[in-house]
DRENFITI-912628 format. One record per atom (N, C-alpha, C): residue in one letter; x, z, y. Coordinates in steps of 0.001 Angstrom, whole numbers, plus 500000, padded with zeros to 6 digits. Example, Ala and Ser with C-alpha at 12.3 -4.5 7.8 and 13.67 -1.06 7.14 Angstrom:
A513190507800494310
A512300507800495500
A513200507800496700
S512850507080497750
S513670507140498940
S512900507870500030
//
This chain:
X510257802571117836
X510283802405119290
X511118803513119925
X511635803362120685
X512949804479121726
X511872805020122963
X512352805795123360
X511648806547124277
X512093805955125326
X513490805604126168
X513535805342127475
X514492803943127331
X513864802527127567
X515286801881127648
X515225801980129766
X517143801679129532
X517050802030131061
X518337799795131498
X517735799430132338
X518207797989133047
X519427798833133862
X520622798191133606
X521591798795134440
X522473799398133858
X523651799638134429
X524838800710133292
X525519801306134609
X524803801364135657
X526042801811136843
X526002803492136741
X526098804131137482
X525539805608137777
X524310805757137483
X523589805188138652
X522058805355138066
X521448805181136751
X522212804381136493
X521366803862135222
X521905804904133902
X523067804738133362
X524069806040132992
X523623807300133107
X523297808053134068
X522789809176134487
X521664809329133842
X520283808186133930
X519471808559133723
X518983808703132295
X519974807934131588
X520268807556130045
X520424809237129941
X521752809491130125
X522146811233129912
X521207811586130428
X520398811760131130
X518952813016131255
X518105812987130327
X517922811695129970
X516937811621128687
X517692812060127658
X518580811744127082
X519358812277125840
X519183813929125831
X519487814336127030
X519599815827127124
X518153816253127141
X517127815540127052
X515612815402127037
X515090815969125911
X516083815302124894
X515241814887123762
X514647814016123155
X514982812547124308
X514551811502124109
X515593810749124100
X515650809630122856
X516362808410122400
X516135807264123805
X517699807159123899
X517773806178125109
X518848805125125258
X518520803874125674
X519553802699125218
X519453802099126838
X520854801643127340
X521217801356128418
X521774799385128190
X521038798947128797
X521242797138128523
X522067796612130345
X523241796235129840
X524395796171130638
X524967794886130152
X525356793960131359
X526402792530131389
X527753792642131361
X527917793766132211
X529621794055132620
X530012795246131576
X531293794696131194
X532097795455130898
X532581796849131550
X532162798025130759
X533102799078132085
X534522799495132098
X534599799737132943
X534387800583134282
X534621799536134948
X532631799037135833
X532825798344137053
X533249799080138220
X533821798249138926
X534304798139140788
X532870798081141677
X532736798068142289
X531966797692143524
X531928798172144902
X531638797334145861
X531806797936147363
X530861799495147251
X531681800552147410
X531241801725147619
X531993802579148636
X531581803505149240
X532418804431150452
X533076805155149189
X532799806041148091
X533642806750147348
X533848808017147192
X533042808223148458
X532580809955148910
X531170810321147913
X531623811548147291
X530515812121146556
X530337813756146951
X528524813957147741
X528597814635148812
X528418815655147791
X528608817335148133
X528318818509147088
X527493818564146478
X526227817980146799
X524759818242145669
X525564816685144358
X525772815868145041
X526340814909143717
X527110815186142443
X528699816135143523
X529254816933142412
X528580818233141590
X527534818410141994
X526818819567141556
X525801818813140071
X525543817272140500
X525136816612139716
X525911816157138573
X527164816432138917
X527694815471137962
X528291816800137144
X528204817947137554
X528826818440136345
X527388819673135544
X526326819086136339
X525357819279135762
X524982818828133925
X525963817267134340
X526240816380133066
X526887816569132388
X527862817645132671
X529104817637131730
X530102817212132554
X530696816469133718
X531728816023134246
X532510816181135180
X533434815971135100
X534662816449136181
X535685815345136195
X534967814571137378
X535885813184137216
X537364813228138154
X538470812876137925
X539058812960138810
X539484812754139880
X539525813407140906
X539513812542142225
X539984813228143484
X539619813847144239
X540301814311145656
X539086815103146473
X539686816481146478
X538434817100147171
X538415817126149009
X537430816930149023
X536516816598149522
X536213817889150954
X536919818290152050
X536269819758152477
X535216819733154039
X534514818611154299
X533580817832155000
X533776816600155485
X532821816217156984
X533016814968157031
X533257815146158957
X534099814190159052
X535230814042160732
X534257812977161127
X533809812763162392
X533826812241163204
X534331811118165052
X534819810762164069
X536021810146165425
X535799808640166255
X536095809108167392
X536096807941168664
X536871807677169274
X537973807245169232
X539442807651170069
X539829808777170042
X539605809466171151
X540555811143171223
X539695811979171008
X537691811564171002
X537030812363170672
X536698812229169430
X536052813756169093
X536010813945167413
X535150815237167420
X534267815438166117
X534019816465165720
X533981816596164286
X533869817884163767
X533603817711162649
X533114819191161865
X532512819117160709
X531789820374160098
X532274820072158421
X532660821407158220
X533204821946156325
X532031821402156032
X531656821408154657
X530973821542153880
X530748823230153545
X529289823720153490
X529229824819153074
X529636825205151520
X530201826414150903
X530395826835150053
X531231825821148979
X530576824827148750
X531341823930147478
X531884822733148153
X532525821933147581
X533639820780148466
X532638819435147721
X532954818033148464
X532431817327147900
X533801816378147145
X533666815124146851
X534832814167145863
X534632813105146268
X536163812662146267
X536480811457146751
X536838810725145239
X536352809755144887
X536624809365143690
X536798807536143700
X537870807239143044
X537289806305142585
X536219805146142037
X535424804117142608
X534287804142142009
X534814803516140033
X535609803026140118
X536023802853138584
X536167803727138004
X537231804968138261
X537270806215137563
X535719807208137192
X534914807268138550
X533647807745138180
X532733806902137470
X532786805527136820
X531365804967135957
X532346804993134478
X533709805040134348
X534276804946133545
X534561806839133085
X534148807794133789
X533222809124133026
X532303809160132917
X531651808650133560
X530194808520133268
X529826807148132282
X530697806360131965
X530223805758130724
X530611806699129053
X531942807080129154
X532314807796127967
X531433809330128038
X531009809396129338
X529781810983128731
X528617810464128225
X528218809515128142
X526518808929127744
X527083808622126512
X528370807994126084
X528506807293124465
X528589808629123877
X529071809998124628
X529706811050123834
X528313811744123831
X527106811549124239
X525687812250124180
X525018811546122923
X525246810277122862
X524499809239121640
X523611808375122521
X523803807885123977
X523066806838124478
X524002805489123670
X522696804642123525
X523459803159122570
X523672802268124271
X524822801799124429
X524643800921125318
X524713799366124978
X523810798080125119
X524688796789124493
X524421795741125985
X525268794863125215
X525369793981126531
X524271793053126762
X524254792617127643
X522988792053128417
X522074791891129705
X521218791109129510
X520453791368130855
X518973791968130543
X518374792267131816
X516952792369131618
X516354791452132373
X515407790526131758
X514922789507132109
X513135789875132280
X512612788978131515
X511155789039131882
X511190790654130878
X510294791174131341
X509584792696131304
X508119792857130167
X507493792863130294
X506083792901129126
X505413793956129064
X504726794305129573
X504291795750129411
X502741795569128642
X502669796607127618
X501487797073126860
X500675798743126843
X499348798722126713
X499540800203126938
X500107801515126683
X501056800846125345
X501360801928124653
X503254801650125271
X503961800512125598
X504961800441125344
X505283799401126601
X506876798886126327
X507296798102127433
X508559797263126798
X508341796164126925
X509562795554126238
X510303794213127379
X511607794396126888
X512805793648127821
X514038793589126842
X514351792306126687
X515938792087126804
X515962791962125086
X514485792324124497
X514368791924122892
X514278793328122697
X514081794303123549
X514017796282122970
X512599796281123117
X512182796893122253
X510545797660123344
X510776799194122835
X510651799903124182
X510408801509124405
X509356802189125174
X508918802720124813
X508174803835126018
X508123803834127462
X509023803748127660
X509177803383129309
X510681803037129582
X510608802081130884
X511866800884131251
X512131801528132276
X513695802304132757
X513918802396134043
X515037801631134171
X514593801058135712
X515252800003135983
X516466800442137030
X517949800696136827
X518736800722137826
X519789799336137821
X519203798871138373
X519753797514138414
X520348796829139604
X520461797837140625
X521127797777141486
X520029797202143214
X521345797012143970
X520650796998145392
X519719795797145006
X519551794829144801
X519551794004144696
X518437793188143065
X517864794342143169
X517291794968141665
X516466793338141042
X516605793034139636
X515884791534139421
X514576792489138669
X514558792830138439
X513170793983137656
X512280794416139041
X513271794960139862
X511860795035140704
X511416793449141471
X512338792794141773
X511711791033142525
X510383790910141234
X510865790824139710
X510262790679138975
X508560790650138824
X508862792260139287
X507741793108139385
X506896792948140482
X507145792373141195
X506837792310142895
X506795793327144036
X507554794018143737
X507694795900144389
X508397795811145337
X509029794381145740
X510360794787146892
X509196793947148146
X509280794562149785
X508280794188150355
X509191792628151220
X508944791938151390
X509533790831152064
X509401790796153398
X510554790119154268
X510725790417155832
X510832791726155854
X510837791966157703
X511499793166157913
X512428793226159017
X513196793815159050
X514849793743159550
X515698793837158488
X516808792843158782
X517563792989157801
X519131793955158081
X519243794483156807
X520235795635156640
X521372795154156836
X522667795892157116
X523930796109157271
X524556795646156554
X525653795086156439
X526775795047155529
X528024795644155259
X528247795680153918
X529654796357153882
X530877796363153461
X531741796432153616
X533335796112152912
X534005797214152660
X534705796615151659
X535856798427151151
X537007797392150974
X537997798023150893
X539398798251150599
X540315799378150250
X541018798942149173
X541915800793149191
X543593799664149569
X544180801112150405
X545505801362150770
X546473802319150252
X547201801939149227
X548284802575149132
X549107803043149370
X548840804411149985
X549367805696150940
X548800806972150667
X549881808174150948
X549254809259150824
X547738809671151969
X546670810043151063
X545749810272152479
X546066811464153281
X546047811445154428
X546404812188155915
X545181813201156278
X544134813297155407
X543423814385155473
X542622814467154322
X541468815355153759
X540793816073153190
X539306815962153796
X539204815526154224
X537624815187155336
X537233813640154811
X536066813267154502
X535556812011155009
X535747811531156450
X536304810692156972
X536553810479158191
X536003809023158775
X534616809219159805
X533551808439160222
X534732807791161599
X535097806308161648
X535398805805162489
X534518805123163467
X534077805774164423
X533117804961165318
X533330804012166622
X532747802561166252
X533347801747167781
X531602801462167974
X531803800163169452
X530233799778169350
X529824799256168492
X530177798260167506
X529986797408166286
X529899797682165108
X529937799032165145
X529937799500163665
X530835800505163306
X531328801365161995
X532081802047161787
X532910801907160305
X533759802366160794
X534686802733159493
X534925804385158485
X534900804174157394
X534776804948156624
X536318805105155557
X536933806254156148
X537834806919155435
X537635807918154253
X537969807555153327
X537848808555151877
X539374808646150768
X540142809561151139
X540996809640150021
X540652809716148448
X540994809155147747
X540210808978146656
X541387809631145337
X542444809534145631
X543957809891144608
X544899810330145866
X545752810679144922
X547438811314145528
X547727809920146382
X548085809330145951
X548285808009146745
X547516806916146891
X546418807203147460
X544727806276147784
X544172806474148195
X543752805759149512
X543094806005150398
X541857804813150793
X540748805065150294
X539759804021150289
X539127803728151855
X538992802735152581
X538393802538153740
X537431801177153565
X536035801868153751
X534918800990154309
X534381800639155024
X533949799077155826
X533404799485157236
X531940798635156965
X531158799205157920
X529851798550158400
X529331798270159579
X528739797046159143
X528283796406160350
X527105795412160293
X526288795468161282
X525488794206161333
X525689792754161473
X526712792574161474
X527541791152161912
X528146790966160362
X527772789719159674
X528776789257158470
X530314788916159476
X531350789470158918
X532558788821158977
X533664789405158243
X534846788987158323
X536056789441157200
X536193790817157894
X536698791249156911
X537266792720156842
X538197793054158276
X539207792077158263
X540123792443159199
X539782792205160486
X538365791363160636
X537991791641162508
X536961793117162162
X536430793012161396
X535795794509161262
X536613795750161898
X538105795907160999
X539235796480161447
X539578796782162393
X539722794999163023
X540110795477164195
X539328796365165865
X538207796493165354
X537704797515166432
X538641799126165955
X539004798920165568
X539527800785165003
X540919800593165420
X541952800322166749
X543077800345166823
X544107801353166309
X543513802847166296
X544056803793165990
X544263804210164067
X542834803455163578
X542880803386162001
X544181801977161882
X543795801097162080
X545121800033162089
X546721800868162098
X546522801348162925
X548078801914163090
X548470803036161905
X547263803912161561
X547896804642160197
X547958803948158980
X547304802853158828
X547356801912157994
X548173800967157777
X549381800953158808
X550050799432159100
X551150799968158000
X551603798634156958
X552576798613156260
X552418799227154510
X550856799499154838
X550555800290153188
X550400798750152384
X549988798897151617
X549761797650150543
X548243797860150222
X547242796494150189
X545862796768150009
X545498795919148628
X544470796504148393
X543877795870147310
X542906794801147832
X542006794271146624
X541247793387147402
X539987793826147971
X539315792966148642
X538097793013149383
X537195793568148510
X535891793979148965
X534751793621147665
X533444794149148805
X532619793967149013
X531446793474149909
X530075794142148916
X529084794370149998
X527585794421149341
X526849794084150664
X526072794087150365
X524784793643151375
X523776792504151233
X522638792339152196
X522284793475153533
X521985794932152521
X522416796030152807
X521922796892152481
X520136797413152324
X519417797391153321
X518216797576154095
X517685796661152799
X516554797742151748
X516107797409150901
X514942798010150768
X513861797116150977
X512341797618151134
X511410797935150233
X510491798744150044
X509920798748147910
X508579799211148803
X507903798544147870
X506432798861147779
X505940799824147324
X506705800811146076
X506630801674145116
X507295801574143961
X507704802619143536
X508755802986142550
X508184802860141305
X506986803027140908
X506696802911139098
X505228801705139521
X505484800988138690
X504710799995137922
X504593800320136669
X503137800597136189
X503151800664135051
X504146801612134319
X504723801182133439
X505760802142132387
X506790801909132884
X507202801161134213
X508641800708135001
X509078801480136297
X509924802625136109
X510190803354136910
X511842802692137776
X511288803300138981
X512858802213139620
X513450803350140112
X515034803736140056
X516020804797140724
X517313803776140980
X517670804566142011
X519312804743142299
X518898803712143284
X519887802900143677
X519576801733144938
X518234801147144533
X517984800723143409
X516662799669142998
X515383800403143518
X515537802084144036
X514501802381144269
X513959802055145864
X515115801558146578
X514870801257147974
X516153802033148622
X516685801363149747
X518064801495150334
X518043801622152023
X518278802325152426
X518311802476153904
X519478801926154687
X521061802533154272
X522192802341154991
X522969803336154082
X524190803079153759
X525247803724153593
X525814804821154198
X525428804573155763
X525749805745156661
X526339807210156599
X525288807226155671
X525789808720155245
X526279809292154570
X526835808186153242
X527260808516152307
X526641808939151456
X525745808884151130
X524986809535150128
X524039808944149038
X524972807733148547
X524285806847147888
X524774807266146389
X525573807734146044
X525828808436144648
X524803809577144343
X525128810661145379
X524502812181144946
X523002811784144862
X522223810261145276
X520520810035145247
X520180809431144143
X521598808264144030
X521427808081142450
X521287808834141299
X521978809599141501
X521741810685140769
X520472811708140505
X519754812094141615
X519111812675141799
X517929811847141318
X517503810670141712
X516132810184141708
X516577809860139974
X517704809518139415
X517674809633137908
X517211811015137149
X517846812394137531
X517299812934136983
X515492813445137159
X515280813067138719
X513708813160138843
X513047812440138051
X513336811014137550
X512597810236136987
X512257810432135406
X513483810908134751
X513524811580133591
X512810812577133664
X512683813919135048
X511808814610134802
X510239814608134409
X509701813492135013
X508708813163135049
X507918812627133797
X509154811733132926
X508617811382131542
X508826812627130669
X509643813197130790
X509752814108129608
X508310815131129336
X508327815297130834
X506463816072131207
X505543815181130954
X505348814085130965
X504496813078130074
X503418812365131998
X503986813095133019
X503900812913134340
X504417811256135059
X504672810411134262
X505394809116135183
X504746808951136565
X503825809025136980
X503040809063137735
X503768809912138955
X503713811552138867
X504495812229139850
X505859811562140079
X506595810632139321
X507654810233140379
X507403809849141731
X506603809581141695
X506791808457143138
X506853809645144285
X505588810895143832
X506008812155145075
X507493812445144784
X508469812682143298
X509635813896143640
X510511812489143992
X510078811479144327
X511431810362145160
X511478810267146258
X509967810516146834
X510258810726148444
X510995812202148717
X510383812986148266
X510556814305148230
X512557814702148729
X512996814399147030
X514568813841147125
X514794813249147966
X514597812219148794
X515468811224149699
X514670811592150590
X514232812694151055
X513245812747152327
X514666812783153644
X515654814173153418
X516384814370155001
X517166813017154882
X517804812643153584
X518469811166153870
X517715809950154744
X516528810068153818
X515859808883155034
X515951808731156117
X515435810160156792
X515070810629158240
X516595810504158878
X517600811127158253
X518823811109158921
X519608810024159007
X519311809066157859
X520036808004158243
X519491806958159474
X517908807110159558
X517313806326160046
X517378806599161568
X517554808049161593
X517850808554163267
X519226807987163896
X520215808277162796
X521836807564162737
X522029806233163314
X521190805574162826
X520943803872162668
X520704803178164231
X519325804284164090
X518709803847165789
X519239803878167062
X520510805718166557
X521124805919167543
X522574804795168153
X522545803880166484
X523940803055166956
X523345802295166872
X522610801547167293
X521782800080167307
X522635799444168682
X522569800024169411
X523112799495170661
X524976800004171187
X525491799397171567
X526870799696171655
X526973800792172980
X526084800625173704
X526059801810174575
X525590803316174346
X524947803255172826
X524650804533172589
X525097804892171418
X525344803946170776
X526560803921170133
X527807805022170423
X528334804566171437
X529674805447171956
X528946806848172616
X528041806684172623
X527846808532172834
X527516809242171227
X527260808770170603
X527318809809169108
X528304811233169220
X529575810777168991
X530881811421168688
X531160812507170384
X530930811936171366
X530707813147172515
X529823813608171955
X528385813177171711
X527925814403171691
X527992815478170203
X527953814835169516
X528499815994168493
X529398816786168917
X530588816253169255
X531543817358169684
X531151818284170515
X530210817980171584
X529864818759173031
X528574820417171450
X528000819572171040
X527101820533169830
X527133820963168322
X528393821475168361
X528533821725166898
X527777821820165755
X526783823290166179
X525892823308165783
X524992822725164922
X524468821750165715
X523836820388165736
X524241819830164370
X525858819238165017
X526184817803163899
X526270818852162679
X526871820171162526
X527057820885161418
X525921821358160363
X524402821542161134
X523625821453160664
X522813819852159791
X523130818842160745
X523041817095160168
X524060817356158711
X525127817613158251
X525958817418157755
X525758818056156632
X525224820043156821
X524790820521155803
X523587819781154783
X522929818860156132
X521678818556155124
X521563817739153981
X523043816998154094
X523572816209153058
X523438816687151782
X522955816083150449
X523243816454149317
X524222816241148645
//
């Protein structure tokens, strides 16, 4: 029997494989896609992430990172990052290091799904493995937790999102937050010549009316060459609780607020290595405190973020007022991991 099988091969799942390996514990990652997957991601990886990732061993390549801009037309603010920079990466280039660091640790990865689950007192079996315990990163959208019955139904439903990259040199070094009433756009240089832009919104529609609220992003953009679309959503992902039994859930599968902030890599990360912490101490149980714990200022901050742009009239005061309080947004910004 293996100590950790983990549902998933993205970051989360990857990550949490490498924590266990570095554990001491034998760990096998059950994956459909071929890597290095794509997916709608902003691309920004905030300093506690890169702090994560070379926690692992890695140094993926990509474009640093020296805070995050705020912009509304002519108004703007914006705050460094303290001490260390964060990364603009590729999301292909980053699962495609983070797949060759887990094969280069001795995680087995094979292809597949995880389907029905089984749990016994001693063990947990899926996909034809049985191990010790199943963590499931299986994405926003997680079939292990529906499975399980952990995701809460109704609600409000979450945001959506789109990416695209443009082939152009990027024009700054900042994450750069485009704000209209409808939503925002998300600038991330990702390479020498790549410049990734995501936008969100509560409204399903194509990319290019999304766009077009940003007249001023349009215009640095006009004439580059784009890649294609690629979409996720609703974001807004509800959980009842993170471990069932011997089934621990991280990375998006553990529950999803908004993109907003960017900080959906550096949590993946994080609630992977919490979750590993917890088995290796023989503790599964304490996950569920060090996951709130971890995603506590994200929650709170995205959720304050959210409320504050719910409406298009308060919406357009964000970006005054940051600018009018430095302070303020610089302190929001530090709290980022």
């Amino acid at each position: 029997m293996i100590d950790v099988l983990v549902a998933g091969g993205g970051p989360a799942g990857l990550a949490a494989a490498m924590h266990a390996r570095l554990a001491g514990l034998t760990a096998v990652v059950v994956e459909p896609r071929t890597a290095p997957v794509d997916k709608a991601c902003g691309e920004g990886v905030m300093p506690g992430g890169v702090a994560s990732l070379r926690a692992l061993g890695l140094e993926p390549a990509g474009r640093e990172l020296r805070g995050i801009r705020y912009l509304d037309g002519d108004r703007r603010a914006e705050a460094p990052f303290r001490g260390r920079p964060g990364l603009g990466v590729r999301r292909t280039a980053l699962h495609h290091a983070l797949h060759e660091r887990a094969l280069g640790l001795g995680v087995r990865i094979v292809p597949g799904r995880v389907g029905e689950v089984r749990q016994t007192r001693d063990g947990v079996t899926a996909a034809g493995i049985t191990a010790r315990w199943l963590i499931a990163a299986d994405g926003l959208h997680s079939p292990v937790r529906r499975r399980l019955g952990l995701e809460l139904p109704g609600g409000p439903r979450g945001r959506y999102g789109l990416r695209r990259h443009y082939r152009l040199a990027p024009w700054t070094d900042f994450v750069e937050v485009h704000w209209s009433g409808q939503g925002e756009a998300y600038v991330t240089p990702v390479a020498d010549g790549l410049v990734g832009v995501a936008v969100l919104s509560r409204v399903r529609r194509g990319y290019d009316e999304h766009l077009a609220g940003f007249p001023a992003l349009i215009a640095a953009l006009r004439g580059a060459p784009a890649t294609e679309v690629r979409g996720a959503g609703p974001l807004l992902q509800r959980v009842r609780r993170r471990v069932a039994g011997r089934v621990l859930l991280v990375g998006d599968a553990a529950g999803y607020v908004d993109a907003l902030t960017g900080e959906g890599i550096a949590l993946a990360l994080a609630t992977a290595e919490a979750a590993v912490r917890c088995l290796a101490a023989g503790r599964p149980e304490r996950y569920e405190r060090e996951w709130t714990l971890v995603t506590r200022r994200h929650r709170l901050l995205t959720k304050a973020l959210l409320a504050a742009s719910s409406r298009p009239g308060t919406a357009r005061l964000i970006v005054p007022v940051a600018s009018r309080m430095p302070p303020v947004f610089a302190a929001a910004v530090h709290a980022l991991r």
